[in-house]
N, C-alpha and C positions, 0 to 999 in steps of 0.2 A: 471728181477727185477731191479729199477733204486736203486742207491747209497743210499739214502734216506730210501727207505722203506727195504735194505737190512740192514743198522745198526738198526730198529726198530726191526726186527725181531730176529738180534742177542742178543737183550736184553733179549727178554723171557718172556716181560711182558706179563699177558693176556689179560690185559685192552689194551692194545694199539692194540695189534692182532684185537681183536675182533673190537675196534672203524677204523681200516682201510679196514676190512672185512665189516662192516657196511655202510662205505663211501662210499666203491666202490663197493656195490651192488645199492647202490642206484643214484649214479652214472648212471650205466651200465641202469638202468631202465628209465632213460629220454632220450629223444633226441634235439639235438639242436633246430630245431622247438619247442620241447614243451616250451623251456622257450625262444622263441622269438632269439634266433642267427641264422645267416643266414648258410644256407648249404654250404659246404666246396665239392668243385669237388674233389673227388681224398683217400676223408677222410676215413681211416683203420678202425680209433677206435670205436665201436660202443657205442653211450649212450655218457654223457658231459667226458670232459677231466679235469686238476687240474683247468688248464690254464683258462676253460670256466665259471667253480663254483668262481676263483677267479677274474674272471673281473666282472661277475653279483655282485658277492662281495663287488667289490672294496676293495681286497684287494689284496697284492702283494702274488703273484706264489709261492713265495721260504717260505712264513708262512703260508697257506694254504700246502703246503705238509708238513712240521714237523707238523701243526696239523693234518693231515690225520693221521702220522703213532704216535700219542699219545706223540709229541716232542716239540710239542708249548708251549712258555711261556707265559705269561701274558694271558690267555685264560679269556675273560669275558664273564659270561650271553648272552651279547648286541651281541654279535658278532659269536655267534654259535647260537642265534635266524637266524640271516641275515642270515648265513647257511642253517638252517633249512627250509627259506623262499625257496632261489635258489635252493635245494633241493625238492622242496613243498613236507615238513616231514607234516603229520599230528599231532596231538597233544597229541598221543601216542609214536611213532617214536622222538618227540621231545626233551621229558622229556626224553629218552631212550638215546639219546645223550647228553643231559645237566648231564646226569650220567654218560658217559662214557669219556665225556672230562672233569671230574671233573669243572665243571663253576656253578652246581647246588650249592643254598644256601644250608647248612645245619644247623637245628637247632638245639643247647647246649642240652646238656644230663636234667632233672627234677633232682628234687632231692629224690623222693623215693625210698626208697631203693626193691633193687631185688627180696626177700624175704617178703616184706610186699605186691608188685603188684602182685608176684604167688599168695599169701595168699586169698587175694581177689577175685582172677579170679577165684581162685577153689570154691569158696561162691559163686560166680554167677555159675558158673559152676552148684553147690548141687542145686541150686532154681530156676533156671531158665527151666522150663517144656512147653515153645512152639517150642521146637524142637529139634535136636540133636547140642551140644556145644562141643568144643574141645580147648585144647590149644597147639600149637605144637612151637617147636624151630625157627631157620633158616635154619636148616636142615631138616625140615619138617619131625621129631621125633614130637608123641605125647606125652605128657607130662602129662596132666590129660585129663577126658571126662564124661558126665554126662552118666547118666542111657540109656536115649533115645538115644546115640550115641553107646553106646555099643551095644544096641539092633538092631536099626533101619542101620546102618552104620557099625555094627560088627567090630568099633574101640577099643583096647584099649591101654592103656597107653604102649611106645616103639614101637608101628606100625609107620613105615616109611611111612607118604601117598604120597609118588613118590614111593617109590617100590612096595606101596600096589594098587595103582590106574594102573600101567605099566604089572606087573608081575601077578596078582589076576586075573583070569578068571570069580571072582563073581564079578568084580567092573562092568565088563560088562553087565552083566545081574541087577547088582544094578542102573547104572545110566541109564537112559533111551535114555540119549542123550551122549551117552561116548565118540562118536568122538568127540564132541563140548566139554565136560567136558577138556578129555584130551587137545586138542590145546588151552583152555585157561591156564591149568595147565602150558604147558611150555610154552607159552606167559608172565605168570606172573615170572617163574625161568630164562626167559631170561630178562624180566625188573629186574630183582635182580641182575642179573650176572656184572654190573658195580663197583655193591657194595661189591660185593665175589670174584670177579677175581682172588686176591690173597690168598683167603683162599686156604690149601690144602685139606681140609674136603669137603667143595664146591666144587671144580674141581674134585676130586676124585669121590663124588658121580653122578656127572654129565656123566663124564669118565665112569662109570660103568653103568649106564642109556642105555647110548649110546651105547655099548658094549653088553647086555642082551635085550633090548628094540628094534624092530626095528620100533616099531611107537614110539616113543620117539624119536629117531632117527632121524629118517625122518620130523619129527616136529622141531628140536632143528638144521637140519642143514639146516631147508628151512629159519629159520630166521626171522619165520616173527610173529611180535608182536601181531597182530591180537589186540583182545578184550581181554587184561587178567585179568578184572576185574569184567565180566559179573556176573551179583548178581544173576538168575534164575539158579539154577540147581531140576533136577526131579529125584525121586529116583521111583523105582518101588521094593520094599519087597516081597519076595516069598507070594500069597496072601490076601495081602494088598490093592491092586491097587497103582496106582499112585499117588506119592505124591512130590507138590510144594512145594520146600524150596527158602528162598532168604537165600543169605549167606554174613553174615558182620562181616570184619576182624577188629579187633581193635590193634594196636600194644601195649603193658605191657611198661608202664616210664621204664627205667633203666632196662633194660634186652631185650634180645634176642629173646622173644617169641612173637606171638600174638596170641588170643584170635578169638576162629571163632563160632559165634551165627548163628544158622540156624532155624529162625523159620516158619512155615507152611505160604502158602500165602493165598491161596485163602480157602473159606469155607466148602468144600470136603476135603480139606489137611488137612484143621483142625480140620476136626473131626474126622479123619483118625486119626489124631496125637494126639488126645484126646481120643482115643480109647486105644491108644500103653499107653499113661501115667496112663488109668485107671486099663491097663492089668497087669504095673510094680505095681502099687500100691497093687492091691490085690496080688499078689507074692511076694510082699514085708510083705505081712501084715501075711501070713503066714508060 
């Protein structure tokens, strides 16, 4: 390990770990042909070198590696795009590093207060009847869930959905597509992980994922971002049939949670899911 990326790793940070673990996987994954540099007789290193990302760069060797191992100063936007370029990051991969070298804009807090946006979200929550609704933390703790989610997704309030979707032998049989569910699942907790790295609530859970999980596992050390915001998931209910949800996150001003509306998509879903709201009503009504 050179000089460099040893004092990076005596820090401890996990943002810098994980932003030179990300570098030089994606590194390792090009070859000098693919981005146009000629072949080296005699060359060890498989995949681009600091040396080769920083001439396509144009920019000097010695600041290309303190940003590899999360040590560069003046890091801008403009210049961890160029990266991105020499890299050819897609535009999931991209934002994934504009979070992890801190260059991403972030926007000022709203001004409502944290208690007036739950307040609200539990209101759409109680009326909102085209599908199952949840609202969970950053620890992906539920917090509140409408009627249809209790029932249809046998959520309720304090269910962990990483430990219930990982650990739950029914999530399996509830989603129809759970491999796909699952790798978006940590596709999206690895686009988060920039902005948690130092939480220890976030590392711990993750840690313990990792630990009990071996598909979680196996997803969260292959790294790779995939699609983590795919809107279609399919639930199949013990004799129900199949049912199309999209699913849209909204994040709460001034607080920690976000807000996830799932209503039916197509016209089979929805009668299916007009079926489930007429069955709560009448058990409601008596």
């Amino acid at each position: 390990m050179d000089s460099v990326a040893q004092h990076a790793e005596s820090d401890g940070g996990a943002r810098a770990r994980e932003l030179r673990r990300f570098l030089r996987s994606r590194r390792a994954a090009l070859s000098p042909s693919e981005v146009g540099l000629p072949a080296v007789k005699g060359r060890r290193a498989h995949g681009l070198r600091r040396e080769d990302v920083a001439e396509l760069a144009e920019i000097s060797v010695g600041w290309y590696g303190q940003f590899e191992v999360g040590r560069a100063a003046h890091v801008s936007p403009r210049t961890v795009e160029t990266i991105g370029r020499v890299l050819q990051l897609g535009t999931t991969e991209l934002a994934y590093l504009m979070r992890l070298s801190g260059a991403e804009q972030s926007s000022g807090p709203v001004s409502v207060g944290e208690h007036i946006a739950i307040g609200a979200a539990e209101h759409v929550l109680r009326t909102f009847t085209g599908g199952p609704a949840h609202v969970m933390d950053r620890y992906y703790n539920v917090v509140a869930v409408n009627e249809i989610a209790r029932t249809l997704l046998t959520l309720e309030p304090g269910d962990n959905i990483a430990r219930k979707l990982f650990y739950n032998d029914d999530r399996r049989r509830l989603f129809a597509d759970w491999d796909v569910v699952a790798a978006r699942f940590v596709a999206g907790a690895r686009m988060r992980y920039p902005s948690m790295a130092d939480d220890p609530r976030y590392e711990a859970l993750i840690a313990e994922l990792c630990a009990e999980s071996e598909e979680f596992a196996a997803l969260w050390n292959a790294g790779d971002l995939g699609s983590p915001y795919g809107e279609i998931v399919r639930v199949s209910p013990q004799g129900l049939g199949v049912i199309t949800l999209t699913w849209a996150i909204f994040p709460l001003p001034d607080t920690e949670h976000v807000m996830v509306l799932s209503p039916a998509v197509d016209p089979e879903s929805q009668a299916r899911m007009q079926a489930i709201v007429a069955a709560l009503a009448g058990a409601n009504a008596h």
